[in-house]
C-alpha positions as CSV (number, residue, x, y, z in Angstrom):
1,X,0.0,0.0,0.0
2,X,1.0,3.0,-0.9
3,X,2.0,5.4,2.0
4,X,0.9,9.4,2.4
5,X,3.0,11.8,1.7
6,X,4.4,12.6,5.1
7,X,1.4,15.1,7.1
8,X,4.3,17.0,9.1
9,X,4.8,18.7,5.7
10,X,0.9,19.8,5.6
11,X,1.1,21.8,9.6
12,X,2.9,24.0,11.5
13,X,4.2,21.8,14.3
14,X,4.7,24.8,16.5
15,X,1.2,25.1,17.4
16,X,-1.1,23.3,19.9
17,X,-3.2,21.7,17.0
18,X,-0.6,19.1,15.5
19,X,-1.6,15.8,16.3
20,X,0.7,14.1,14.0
21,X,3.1,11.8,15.8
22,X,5.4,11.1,12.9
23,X,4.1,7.3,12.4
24,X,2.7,8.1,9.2
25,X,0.9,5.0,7.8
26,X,-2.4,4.2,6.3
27,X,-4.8,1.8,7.7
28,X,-6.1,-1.3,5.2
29,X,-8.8,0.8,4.1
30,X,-6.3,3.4,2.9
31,X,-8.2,6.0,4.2
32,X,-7.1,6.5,7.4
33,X,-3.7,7.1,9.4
34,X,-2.7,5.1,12.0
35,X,-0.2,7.2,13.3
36,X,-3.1,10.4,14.1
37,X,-6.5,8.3,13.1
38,X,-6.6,11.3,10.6
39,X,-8.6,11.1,7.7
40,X,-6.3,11.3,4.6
41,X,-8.6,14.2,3.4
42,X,-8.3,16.0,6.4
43,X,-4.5,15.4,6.5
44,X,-4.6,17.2,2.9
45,X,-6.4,20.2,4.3
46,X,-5.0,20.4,7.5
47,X,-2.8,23.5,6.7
48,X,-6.0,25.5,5.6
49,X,-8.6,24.5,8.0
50,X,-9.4,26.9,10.7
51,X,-8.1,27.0,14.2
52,X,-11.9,25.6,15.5
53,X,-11.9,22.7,12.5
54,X,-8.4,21.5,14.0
55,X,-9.7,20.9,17.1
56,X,-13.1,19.8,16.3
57,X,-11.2,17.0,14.2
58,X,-8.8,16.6,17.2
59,X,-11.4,16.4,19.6
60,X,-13.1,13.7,17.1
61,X,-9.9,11.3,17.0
62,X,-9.4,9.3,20.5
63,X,-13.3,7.9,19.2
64,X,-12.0,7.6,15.7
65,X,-9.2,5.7,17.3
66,X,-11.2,3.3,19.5
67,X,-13.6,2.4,16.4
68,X,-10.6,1.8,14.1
69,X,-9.0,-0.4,16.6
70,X,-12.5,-2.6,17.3
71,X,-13.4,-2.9,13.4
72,X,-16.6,-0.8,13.9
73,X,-16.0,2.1,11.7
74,X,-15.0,-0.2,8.9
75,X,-18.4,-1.6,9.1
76,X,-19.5,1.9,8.6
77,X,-16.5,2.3,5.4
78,X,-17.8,-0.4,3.8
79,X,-21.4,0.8,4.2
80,X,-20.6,4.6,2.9
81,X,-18.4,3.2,0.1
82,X,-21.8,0.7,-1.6
């Protein structure tokens, strides 16, 4: 699988909002990283999103986390992808 292009090029990591941990890697799905539990959409925007849109995704990924790790958001992948 083919990985990102690395997200610590995409934000400034001398702010609060940077919730890349350099373990850039995406899932099987190829949509999400394992490293942040970012969406690779959001990692492409994630230089010109607001302030508020960084941490409402923030906010968003210790969930996004838990239902990557149990399998129940790729129920909900496979769903949105039919």
């Amino acid at each position: 699988m083919p990985q990102p292009e690395h997200c610590a090029t995409r934000h400034r990591p001398d702010t609060h909002d940077f919730p890349c941990r350099m373990l850039c890697q995406l899932d099987a799905s190829g949509r999400y990283c394992t490293g942040c539990w970012r969406h690779r959409d959001e990692i492409a925007a994630w230089q010109s999103l607001s302030e508020a849109e960084r941490l409402q995704i923030m906010a968003a990924l210790p969930a996004r986390e838990a239902m990557l790790r149990s399998g129940t958001i790729c129920d909900w992948i496979r769903s949105d992808a039919a």
